[in-house]
N, C-alpha and C positions, 0 to 999 in steps of 0.2 A: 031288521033289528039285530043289534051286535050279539053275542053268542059271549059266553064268559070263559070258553075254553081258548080263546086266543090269547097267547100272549102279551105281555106288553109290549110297545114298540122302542120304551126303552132300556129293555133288560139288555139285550147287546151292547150299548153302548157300556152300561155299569160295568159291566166285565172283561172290559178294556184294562189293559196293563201297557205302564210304558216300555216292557219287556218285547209287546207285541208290536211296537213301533220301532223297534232295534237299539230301545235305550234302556241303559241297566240305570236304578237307583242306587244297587248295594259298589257298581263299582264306577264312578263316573270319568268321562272320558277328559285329558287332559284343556280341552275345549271350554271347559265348563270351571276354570282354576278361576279363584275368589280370593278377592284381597279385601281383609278387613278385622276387625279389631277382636274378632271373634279366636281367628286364625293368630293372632300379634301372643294371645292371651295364652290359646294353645300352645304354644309354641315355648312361651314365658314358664309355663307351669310345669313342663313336660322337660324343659330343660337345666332347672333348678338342683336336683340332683346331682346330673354331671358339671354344674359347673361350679359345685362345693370341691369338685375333684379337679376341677381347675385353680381351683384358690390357694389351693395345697402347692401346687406350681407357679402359681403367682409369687404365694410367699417365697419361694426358692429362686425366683429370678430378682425379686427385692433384694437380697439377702448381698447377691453375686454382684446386683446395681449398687447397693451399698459399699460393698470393697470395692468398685473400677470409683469410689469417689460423686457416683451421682446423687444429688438430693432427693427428697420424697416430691419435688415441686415438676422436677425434671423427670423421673419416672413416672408419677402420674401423665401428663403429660404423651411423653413415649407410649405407654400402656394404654392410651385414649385415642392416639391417633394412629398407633401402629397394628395395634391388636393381634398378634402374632407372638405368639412365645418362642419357637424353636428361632427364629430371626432375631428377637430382640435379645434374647439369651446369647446368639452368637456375635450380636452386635458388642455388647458388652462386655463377651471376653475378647474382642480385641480393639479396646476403647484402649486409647493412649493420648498423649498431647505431643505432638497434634495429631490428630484423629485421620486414619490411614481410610479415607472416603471411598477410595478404586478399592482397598479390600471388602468394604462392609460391604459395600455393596453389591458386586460379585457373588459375595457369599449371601447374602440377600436375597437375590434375583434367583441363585440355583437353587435357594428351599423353597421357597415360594414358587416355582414355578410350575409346583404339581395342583397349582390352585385353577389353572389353566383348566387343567383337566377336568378337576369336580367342577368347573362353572358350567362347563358342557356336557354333565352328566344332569345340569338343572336346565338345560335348553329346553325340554320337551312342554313343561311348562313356563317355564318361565316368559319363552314368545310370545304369550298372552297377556303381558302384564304391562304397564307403562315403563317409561325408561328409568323415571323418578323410583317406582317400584322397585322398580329391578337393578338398579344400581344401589339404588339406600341400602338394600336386603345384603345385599354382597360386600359391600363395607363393612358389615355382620358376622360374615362369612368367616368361619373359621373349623378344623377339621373334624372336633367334637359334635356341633349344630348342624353340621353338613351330614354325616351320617344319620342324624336323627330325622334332621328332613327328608333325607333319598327313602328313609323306612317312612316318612308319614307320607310322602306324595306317591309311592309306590302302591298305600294300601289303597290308594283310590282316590283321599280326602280329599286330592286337590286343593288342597291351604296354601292358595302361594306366598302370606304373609307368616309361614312356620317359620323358616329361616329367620324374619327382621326378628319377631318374638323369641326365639329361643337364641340369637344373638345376641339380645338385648340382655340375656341372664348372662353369657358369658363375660358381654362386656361389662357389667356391672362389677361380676365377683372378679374377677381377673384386675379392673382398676385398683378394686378396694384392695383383695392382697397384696397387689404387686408395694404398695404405699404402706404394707401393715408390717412386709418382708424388709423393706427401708428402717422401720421402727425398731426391728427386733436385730438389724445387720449387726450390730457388736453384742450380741447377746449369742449370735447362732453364729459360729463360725466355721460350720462344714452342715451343710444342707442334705448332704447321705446320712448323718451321724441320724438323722431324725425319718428316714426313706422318705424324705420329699421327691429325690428322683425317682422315685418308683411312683408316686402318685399319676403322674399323664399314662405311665406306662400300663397300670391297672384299668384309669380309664379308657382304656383304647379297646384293652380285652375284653371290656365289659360292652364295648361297643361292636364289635367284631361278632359276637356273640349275635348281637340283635340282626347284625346285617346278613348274617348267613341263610342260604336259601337253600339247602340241600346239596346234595355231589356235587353236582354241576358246578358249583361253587369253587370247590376246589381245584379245578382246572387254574384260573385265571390266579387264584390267590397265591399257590404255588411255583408259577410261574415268576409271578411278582417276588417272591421272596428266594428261590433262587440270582432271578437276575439281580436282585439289592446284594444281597451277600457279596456273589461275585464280582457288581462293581466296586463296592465297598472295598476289595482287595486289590484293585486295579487303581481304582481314582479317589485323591483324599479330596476331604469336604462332604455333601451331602447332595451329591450326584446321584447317590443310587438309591434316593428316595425317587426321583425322577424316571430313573432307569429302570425300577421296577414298575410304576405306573405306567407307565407308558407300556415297557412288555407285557403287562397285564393285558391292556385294550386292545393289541392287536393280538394278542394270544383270544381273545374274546369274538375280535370280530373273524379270525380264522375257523372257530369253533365253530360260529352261526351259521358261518356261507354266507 
């Protein structure tokens, strides 16, 4: 006859944690990255904010597309398919007739090519994703929504549809200004008079802010902002956004071993 002092046979299982299997819930492993509308939404809401602080530079890059002569049909447009403001801004100061193509786009190729780098700072999840996935997102891509994403995949959350979502607020506000800055071109004619150039530049620091992770931090940052300086007095154009990225990451991966 059974005795009432025995346990149950399934109290060990109940006190099972996925802890004890070697898997954490509070911090999930990049294996476990999720694409979906939940993530699209996060992403959207979370990047609303900075991209009112993109708008501000939209309208300042209208302003400057309005004097080289471009329509509101032609900047939208541009603004839709290029998504890039420090590019499109240099494009247009040296829009002329006929349009010097080997320059733009040289100078094109060299701002953009720090984008190189952040793609491969989103490899670790991003592997998991489809191609479709993973390229629509990064068409997205731009250097306000990429910092937000490196903070949201790093906490853990593993949203790999942060980025399309919170690109999708950039692209949104960034179209509409750029088209609102066309409207207001002969009404505004010095875009400092109003610190619209200060507005990317606040957003950065506001972002800079979130990214920071203690000392350690300031190894790689510092390096980075010496070598931009100093290329910056060596090589014109915007070389030494590149040259400072790039000694950033091998200042980083020397640090690791």
């Amino acid at each position: 006859m059974p005795t009432t002092d025995a346990p149950p046979e399934t109290e060990q299982s109940t006190d099972s944690t996925p802890d004890e299997a070697g898997v954490s819930t509070d911090n999930p492993t990049p294996d476990a990255v999720t694409f979906d509308w939940a993530g699209i939404r996060a992403g959207f809401v979370t990047c609303v904010p900075v991209a009112l602080g993109v708008a501000g530079y939209g309208i300042a890059f209208g302003v400057l597309a309005d004097q080289a002569g471009l329509s509101a049909a032609e900047v939208a447009v541009m603004s839709a398919t290029v998504l890039a403001g420090a590019s499109q801004i240099i494009a247009v100061e040296l829009w002329a007739d006929p349009i010097p193509a080997a320059a733009v786009v040289l100078a094109v190729f060299a701002v953009n090519l720090r984008y190189s780098l952040m793609g491969a700072a989103l490899r670790p999840w991003f592997k998991h994703l489809s191609a479709p996935q993973t390229y629509g997102s990064l068409f997205f891509m731009a250097d306000e929504n990429w910092a937000l994403t490196m903070r949201d995949l790093t906490s853990g959350s593993n949203r790999g549809a942060f980025l399309l979502g919170s690109g999708l607020a950039i692209w949104v506000f960034w179209v509409a200004s750029s088209v609102v800055g066309v409207a207001f071109g002969g009404v505004i004619d010095d875009p400092t008079t109003f610190g619209l150039d200060f507005v990317l530049v606040a957003t950065f620091v506001a972002l800079a802010v979130e990214l920071w992770d203690g000392a350690s931090t300031a190894i790689p940052w510092a390096v980075a902002l010496v070598t931009a300086l100093l290329t910056a007095e060596v090589l014109a154009g915007q070389w030494h956004v590149i040259a400072g990225g790039v000694a950033a990451a091998v200042a980083e991966v020397v640090r690791r071993g």
